[in-house]
DRENDO-1510 file (C-alpha; in Angstrom, 1 decimal, always signed):
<recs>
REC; n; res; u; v; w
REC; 1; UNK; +0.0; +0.0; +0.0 .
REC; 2; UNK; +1.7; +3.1; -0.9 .
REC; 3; UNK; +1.9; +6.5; +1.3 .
REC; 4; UNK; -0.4; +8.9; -0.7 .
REC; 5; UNK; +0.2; +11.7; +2.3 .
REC; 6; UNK; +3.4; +13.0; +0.4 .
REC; 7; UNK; +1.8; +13.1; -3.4 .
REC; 8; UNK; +0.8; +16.5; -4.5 .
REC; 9; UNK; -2.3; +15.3; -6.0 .
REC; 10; UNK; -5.3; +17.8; -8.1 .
REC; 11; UNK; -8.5; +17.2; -8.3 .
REC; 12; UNK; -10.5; +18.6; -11.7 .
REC; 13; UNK; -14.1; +18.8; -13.1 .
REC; 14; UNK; -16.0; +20.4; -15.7 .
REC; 15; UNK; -18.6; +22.4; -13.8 .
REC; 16; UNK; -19.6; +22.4; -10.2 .
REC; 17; UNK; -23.1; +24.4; -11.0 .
REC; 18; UNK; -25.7; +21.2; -9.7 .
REC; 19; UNK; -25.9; +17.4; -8.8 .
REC; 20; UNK; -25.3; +14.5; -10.4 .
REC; 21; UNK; -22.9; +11.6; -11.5 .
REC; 22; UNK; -20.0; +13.2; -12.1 .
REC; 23; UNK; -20.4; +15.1; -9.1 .
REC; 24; UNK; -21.0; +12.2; -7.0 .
REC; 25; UNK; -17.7; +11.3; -7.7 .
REC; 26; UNK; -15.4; +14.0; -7.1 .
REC; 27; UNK; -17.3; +13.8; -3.5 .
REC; 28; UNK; -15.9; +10.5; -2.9 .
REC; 29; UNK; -12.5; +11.3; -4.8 .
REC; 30; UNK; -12.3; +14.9; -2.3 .
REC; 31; UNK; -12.7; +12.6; +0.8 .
REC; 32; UNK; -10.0; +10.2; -0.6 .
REC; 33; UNK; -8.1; +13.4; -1.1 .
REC; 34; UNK; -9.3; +16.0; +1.2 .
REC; 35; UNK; -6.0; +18.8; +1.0 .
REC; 36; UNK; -6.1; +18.9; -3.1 .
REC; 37; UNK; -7.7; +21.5; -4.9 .
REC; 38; UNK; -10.4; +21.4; -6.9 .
REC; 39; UNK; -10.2; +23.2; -10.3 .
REC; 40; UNK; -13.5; +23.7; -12.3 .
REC; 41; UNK; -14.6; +25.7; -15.0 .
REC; 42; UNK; -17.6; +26.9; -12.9 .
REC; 43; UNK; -18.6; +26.8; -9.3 .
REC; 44; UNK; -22.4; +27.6; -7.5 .
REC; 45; UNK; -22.0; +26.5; -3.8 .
REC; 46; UNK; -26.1; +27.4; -3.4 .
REC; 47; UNK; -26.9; +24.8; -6.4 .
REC; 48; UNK; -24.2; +22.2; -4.9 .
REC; 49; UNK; -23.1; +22.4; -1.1 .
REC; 50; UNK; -20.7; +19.4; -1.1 .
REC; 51; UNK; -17.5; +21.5; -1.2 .
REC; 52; UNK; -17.6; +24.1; +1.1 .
REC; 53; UNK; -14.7; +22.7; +2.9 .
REC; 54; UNK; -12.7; +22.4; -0.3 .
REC; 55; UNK; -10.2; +24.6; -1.8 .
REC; 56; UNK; -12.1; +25.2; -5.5 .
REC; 57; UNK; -10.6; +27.3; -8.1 .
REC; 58; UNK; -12.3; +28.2; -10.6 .
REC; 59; UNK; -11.3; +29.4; -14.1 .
REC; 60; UNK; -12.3; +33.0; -15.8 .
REC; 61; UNK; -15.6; +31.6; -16.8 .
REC; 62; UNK; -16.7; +32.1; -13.4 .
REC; 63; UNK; -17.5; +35.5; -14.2 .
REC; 64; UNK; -20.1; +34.3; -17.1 .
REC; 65; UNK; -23.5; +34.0; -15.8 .
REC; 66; UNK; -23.8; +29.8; -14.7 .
REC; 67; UNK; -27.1; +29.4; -16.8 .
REC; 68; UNK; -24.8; +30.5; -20.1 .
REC; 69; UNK; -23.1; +27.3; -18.9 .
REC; 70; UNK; -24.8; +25.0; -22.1 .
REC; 71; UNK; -23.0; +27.6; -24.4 .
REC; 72; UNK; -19.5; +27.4; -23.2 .
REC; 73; UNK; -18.0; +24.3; -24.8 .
REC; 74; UNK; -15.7; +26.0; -26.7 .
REC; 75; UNK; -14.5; +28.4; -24.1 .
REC; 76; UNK; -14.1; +25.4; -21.8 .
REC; 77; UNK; -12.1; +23.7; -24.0 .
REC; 78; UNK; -9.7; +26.7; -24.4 .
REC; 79; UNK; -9.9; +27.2; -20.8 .
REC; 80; UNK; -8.6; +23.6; -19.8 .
REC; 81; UNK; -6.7; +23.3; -22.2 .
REC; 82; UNK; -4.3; +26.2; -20.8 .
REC; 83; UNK; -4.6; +24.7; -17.2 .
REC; 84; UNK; -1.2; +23.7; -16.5 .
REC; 85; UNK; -1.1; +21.0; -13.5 .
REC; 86; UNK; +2.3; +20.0; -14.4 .
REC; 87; UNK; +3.6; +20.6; -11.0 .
REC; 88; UNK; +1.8; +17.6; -9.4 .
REC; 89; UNK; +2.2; +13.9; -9.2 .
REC; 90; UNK; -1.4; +13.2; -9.2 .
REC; 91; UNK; -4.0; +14.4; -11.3 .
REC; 92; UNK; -7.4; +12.6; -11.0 .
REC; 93; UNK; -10.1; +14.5; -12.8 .
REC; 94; UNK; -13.8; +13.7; -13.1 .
REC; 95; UNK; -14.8; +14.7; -16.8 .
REC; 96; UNK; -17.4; +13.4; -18.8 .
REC; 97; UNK; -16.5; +16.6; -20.8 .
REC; 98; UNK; -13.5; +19.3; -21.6 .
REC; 99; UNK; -11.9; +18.9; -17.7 .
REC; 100; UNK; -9.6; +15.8; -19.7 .
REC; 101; UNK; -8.0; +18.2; -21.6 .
REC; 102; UNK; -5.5; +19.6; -18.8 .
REC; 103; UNK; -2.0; +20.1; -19.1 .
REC; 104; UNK; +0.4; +17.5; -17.6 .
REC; 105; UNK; +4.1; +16.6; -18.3 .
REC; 106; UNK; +5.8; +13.7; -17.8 .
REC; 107; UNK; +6.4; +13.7; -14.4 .
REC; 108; UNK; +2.7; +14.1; -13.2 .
REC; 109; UNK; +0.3; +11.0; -13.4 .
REC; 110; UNK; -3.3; +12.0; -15.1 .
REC; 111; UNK; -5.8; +9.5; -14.1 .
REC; 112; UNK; -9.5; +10.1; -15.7 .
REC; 113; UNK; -12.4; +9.4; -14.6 .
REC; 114; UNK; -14.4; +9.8; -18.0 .
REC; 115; UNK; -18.4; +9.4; -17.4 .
REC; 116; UNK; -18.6; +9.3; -21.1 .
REC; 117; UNK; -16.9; +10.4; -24.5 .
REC; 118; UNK; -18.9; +14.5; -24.6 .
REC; 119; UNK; -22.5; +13.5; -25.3 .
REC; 120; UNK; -23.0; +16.7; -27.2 .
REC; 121; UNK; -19.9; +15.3; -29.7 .
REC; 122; UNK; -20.9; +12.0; -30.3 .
REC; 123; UNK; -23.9; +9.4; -28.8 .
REC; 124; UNK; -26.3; +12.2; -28.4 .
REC; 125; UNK; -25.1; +14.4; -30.8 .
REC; 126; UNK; -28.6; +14.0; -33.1 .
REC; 127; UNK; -30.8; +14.3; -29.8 .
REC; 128; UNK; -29.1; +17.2; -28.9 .
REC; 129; UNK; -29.6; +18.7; -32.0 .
REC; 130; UNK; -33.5; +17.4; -32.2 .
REC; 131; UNK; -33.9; +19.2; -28.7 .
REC; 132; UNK; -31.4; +21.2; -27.8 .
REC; 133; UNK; -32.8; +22.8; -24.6 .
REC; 134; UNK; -31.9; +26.5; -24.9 .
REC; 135; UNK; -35.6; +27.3; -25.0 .
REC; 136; UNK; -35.6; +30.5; -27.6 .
REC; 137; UNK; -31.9; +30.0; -28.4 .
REC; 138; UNK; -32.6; +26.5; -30.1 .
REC; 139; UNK; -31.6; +27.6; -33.2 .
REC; 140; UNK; -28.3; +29.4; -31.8 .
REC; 141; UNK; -27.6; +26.1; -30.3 .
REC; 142; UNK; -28.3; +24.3; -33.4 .
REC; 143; UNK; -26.1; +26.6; -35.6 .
REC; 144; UNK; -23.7; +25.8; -33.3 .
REC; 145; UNK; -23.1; +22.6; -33.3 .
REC; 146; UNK; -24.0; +22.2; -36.8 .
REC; 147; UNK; -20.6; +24.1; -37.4 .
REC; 148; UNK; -18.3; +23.2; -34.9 .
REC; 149; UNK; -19.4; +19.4; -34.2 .
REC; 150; UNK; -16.4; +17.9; -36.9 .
REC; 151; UNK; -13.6; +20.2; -35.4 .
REC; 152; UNK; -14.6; +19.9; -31.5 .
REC; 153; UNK; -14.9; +16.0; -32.3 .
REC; 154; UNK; -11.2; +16.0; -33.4 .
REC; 155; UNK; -10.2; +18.0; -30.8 .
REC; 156; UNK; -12.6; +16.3; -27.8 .
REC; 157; UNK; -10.9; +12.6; -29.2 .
REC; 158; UNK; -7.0; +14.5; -29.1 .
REC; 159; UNK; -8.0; +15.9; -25.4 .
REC; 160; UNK; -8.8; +12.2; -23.9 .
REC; 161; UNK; -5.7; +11.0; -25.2 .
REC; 162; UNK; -4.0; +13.2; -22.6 .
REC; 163; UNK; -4.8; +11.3; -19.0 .
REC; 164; UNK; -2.5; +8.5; -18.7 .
REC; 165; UNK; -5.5; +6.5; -17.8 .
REC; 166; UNK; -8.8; +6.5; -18.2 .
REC; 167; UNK; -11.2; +4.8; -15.5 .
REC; 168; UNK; -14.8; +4.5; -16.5 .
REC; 169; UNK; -18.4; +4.0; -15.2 .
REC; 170; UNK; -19.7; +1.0; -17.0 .
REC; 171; UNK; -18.8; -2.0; -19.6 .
REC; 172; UNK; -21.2; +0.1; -21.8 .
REC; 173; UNK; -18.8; +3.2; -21.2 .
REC; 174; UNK; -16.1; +1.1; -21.6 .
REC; 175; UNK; -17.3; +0.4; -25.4 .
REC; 176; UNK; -17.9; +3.7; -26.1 .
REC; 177; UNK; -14.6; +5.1; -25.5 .
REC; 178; UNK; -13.1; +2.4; -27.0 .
REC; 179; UNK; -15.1; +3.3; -30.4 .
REC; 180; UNK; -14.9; +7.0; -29.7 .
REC; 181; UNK; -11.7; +7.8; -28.7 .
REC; 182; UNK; -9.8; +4.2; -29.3 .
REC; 183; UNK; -8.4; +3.9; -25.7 .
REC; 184; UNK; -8.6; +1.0; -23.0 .
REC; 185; UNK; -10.3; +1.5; -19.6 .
REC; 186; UNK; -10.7; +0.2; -16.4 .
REC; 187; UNK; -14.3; -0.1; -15.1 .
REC; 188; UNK; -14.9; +1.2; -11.3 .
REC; 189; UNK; -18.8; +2.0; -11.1 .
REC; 190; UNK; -19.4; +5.0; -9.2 .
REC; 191; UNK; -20.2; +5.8; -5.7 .
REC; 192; UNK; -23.9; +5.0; -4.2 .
REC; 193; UNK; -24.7; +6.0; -1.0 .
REC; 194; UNK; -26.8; +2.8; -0.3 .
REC; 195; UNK; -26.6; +3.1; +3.9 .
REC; 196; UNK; -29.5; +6.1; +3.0 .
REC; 197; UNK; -32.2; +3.6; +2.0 .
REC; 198; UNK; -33.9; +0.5; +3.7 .
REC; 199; UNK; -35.9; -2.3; +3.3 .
REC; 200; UNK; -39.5; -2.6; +4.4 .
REC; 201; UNK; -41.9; -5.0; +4.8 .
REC; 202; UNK; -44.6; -2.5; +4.6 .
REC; 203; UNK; -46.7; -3.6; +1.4 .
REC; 204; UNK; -45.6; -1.6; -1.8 .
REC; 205; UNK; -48.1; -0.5; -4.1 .
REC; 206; UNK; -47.4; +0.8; -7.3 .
REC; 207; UNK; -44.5; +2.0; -9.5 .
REC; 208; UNK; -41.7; +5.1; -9.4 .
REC; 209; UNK; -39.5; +6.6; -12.0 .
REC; 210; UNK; -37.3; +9.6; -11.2 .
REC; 211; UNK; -34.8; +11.6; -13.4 .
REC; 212; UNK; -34.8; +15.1; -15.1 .
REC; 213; UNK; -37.4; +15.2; -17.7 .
REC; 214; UNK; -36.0; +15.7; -20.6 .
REC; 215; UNK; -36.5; +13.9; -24.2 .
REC; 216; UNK; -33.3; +12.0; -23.8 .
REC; 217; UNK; -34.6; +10.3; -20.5 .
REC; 218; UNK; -38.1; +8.6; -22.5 .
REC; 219; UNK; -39.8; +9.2; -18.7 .
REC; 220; UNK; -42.8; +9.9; -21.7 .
REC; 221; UNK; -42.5; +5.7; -22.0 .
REC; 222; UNK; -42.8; +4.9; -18.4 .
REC; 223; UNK; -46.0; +7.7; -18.1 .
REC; 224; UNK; -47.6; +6.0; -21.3 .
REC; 225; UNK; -47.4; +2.7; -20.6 .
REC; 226; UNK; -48.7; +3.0; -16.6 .
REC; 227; UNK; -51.6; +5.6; -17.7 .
REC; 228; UNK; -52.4; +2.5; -21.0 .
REC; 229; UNK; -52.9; -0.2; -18.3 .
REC; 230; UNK; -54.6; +2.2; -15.4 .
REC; 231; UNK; -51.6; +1.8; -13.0 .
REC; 232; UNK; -50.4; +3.7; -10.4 .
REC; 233; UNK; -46.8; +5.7; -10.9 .
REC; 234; UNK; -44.9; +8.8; -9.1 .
REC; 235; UNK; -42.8; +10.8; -11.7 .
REC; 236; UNK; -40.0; +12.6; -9.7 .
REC; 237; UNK; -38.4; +15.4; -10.9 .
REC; 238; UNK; -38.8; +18.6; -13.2 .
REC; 239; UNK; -37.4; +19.5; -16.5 .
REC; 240; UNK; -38.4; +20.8; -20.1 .
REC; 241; UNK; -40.5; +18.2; -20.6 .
REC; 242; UNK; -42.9; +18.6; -17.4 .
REC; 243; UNK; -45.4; +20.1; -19.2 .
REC; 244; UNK; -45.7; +17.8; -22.3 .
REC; 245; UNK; -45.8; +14.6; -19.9 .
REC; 246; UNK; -48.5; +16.1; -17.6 .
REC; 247; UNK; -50.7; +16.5; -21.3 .
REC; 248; UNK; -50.0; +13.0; -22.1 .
REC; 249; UNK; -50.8; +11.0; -18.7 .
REC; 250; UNK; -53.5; +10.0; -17.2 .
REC; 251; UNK; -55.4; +10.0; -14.0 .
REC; 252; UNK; -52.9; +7.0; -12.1 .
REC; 253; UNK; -50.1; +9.3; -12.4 .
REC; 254; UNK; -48.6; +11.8; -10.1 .
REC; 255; UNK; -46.5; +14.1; -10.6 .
REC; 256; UNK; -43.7; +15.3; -7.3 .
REC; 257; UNK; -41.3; +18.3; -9.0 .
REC; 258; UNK; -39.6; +18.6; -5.9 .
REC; 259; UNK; -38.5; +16.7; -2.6 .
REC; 260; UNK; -36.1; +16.1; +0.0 .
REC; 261; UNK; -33.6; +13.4; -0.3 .
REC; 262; UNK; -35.2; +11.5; +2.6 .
REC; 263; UNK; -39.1; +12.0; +1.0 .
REC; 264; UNK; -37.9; +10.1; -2.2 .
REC; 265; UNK; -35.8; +7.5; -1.0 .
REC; 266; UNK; -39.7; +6.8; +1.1 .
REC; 267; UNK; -41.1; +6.5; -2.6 .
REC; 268; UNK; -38.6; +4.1; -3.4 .
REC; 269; UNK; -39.1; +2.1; -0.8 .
REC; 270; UNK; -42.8; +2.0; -0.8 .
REC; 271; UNK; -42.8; +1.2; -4.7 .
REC; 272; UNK; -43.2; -2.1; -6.4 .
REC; 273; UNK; -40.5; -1.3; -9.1 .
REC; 274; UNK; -38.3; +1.9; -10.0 .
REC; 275; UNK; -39.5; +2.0; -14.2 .
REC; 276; UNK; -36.1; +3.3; -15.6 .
REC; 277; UNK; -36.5; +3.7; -19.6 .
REC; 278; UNK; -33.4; +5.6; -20.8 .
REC; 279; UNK; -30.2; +4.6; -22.1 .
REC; 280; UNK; -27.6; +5.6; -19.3 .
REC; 281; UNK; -23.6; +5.4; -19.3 .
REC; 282; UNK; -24.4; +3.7; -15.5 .
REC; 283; UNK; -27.7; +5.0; -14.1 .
REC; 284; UNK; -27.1; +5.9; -10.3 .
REC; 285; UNK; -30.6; +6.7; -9.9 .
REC; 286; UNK; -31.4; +3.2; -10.7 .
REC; 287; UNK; -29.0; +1.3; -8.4 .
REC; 288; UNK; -30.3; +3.8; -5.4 .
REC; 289; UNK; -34.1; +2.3; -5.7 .
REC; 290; UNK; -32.3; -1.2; -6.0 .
REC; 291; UNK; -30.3; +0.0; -2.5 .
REC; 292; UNK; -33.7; +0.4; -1.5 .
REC; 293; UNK; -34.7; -3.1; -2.1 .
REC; 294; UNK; -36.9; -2.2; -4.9 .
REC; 295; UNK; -36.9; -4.0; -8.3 .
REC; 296; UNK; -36.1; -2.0; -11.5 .
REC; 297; UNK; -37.3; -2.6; -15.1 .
REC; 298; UNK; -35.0; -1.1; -17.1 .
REC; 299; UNK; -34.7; -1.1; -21.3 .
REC; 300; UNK; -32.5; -3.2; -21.9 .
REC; 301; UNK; -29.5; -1.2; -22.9 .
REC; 302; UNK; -26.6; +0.7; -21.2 .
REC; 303; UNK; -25.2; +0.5; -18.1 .
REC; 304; UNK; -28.3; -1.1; -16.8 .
REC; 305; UNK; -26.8; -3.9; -18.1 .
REC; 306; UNK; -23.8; -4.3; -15.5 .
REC; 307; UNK; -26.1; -4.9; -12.5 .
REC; 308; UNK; -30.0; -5.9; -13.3 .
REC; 309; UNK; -30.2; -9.0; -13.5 .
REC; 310; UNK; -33.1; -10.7; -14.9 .
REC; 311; UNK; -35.9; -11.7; -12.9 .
REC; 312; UNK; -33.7; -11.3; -9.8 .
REC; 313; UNK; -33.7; -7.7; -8.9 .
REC; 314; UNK; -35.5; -6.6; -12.1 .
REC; 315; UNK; -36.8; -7.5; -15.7 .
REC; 316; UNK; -35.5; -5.7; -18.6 .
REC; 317; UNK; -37.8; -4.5; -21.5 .
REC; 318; UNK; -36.4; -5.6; -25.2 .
REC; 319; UNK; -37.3; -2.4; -27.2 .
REC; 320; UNK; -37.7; +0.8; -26.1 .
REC; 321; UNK; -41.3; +1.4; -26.9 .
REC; 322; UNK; -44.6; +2.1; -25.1 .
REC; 323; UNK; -45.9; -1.3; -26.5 .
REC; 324; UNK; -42.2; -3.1; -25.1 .
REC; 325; UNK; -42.5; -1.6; -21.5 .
REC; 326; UNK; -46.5; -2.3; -21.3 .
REC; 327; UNK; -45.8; -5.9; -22.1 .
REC; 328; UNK; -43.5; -6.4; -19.2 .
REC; 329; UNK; -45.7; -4.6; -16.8 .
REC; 330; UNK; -48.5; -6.4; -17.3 .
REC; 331; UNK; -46.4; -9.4; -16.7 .
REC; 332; UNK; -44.3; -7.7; -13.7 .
REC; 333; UNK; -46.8; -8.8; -11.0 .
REC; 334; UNK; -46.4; -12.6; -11.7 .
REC; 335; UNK; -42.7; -12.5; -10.2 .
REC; 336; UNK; -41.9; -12.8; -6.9 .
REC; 337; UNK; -38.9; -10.6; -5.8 .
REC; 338; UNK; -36.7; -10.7; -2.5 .
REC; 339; UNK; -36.4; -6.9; -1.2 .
REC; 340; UNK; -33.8; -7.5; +1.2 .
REC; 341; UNK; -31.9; -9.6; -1.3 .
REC; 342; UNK; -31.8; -6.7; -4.1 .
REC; 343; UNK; -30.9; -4.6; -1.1 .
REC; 344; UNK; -27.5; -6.5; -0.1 .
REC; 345; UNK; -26.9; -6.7; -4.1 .
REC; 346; UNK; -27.1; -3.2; -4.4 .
REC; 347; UNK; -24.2; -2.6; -1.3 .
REC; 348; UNK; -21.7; -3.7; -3.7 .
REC; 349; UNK; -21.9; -0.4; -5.4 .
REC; 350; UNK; -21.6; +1.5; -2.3 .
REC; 351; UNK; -19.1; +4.4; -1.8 .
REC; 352; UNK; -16.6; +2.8; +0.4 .
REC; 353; UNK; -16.4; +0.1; -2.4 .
REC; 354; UNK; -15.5; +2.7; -5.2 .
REC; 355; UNK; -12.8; +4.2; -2.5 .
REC; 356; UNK; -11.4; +0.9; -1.8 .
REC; 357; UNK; -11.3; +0.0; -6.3 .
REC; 358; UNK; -10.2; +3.8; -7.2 .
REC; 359; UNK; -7.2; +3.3; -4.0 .
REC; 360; UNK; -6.3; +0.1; -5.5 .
REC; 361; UNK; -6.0; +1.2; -8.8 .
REC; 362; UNK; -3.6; +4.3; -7.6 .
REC; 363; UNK; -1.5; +1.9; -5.7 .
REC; 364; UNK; -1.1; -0.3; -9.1 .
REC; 365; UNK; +0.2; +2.5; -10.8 .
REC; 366; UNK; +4.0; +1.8; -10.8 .
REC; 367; UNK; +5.2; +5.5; -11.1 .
REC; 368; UNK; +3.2; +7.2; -8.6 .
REC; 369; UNK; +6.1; +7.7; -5.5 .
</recs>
């Protein structure tokens, strides 16, 4: 086991303007690594309180409003791309964007943690340009990356062969860089705080599905399918497409647009399955109702992949359609699941696990002193 109290390491991210995957994990790595700084692009400590005990820098574009954040590729790639880090032996950033593209030399290990290749580049280019998200500024955004997708796709692939490794979140991930940027990985799957969430023998009555709603997420399949066949389901969350899925449901579902952490890990617990219809590089929202002992049926795609197991702790739909997910909900109630079972399952993705993989991968590196 090496001595990491004498490395100089730096921690990096894209953005620290919310919550989510990426996030998640620079939590875990800044308790690994509690004295390094954290360099970002951005930084809202009211939209993310994690880090108030950490020494974050941020770069010029903190001066640029965080909602412009969406229009700031380039800028974040010229930004990162200037960060010079060479004076530590560690890097570790957390990037599922431009944050890869740091400046290291040869004496400084880079180790990435790469969520994905950048969605707006490659996988979800089309979707992105289908739905952009900027509201009135569609067609800005559009024009955009209509002009500067080739270029920024050469340049995103040059940028990830920088780290000197590259760690991901799933086998899907792993594919995807592999066809993406042509690199190797190591999967770690990401921190899950599954101590939050229990197991009840309370009896569970009808179905949950949580996320930001946006095309991307198909949240429309889950609200469908459950108002087709007259069932019960609690959609958590808010986004851009609120609106459009509270036109389309009917009377069995509910909508919640905001609660506390401890008020929707209660919905997963007192739901019969967590209904999770997207395609997801891991899906920590789905392993979290698993860590609550609830069953998930997931389309079968993604990094659902790496821990639903059929008929065990879930059942996967083969096509991601409405007339795909009803099928397997009509069926869902014929299958017997163990909660506490799916519970212990999910403990293998628990934080202390991703500390203990991301410390042993460190201490296999043969040139960090």
């Amino acid at each position: 086991m090496k001595d990491f109290s004498n490395l100089k390491v730096a921690l990096v991210c894209d953005w620290l303007v919310g919550i989510g995957g990426a996030e998640r994990v620079l939590l875990a790595l800044h308790q690994l690594f509690p004295q390094a700084p954290i360099y970002t692009s951005q930084y809202d400590p009211k939209a993310i309180d994690w880090f108030h005990d950490a020494d974050v820098r941020t770069s010029w574009l903190q001066h640029i409003p965080k909602g412009l954040r969406k229009f700031l590729p380039l800028l974040r790639a010229m930004s990162f791309s200037h960060l010079d880090l060479s004076d530590y032996d560690l890097v570790i950033s957390s990037s599922g964007a431009e944050a890869k593209a740091v400046k290291t030399d040869s004496t400084t290990i880079h180790i990435c943690y790469c969520h994905s290749p950048t969605q707006y580049y490659w996988r979800r280019y089309e979707e992105y340009i289908k739905s952009p998200g900027f509201g009135y500024f569609d067609w800005l955004a559009r024009l955009g990356l209509k002009l500067f997708v080739k270029p920024m796709r050469y340049w995103d692939k040059r940028a990830a062969q920088k780290p000197d490794y590259l760690i991901v979140n799933s086998t899907f991930s792993r594919s995807e860089i592999k066809r993406c940027y042509g690199r190797d990985s190591k999967v770690i799957h990401p921190p899950v705080d599954t101590d939050s969430f229990k197991s009840t023998d309370k009896n569970r009555s009808g179905f949950v599905t949580a996320g930001r709603q946006t095309p991307y997420k198909r949240t429309d399949l889950a609200v469908k399918a459950c108002s087709k066949l007259g069932l019960d389901l609690v959609v958590i969350g808010d986004g851009p497409e609120h609106k459009k899925l509270q036109a389309m449901s009917g009377p069995t579902i509910k909508f919640i647009l905001k609660v506390s952490d401890q008020e929707r890990n209660n919905y997963f617990e007192a739901a019969e399955a967590f209904i999770f219809p997207v395609i997801e590089d891991f899906g920590i929202v789905a392993v979290e109702a698993l860590a609550a002992g609830t069953p998930v049926i997931a389309y079968k795609a993604g990094g659902a992949l790496d821990y639903i197991v059929e008929s065990k702790n879930g059942l996967f739909f083969p096509k991601q359609t409405v007339t795909s997910l009803v099928q397997v909900l009509k069926t869902f109630r014929n299958h017997t699941f163990n909660h506490e079972f799916i519970r212990q399952q999910a403990k293998q993705f628990d934080t202390k696990n991703f500390v203990d993989h991301f410390t042993e991968f460190i201490n296999s590196v043969d040139n960090i002193e």
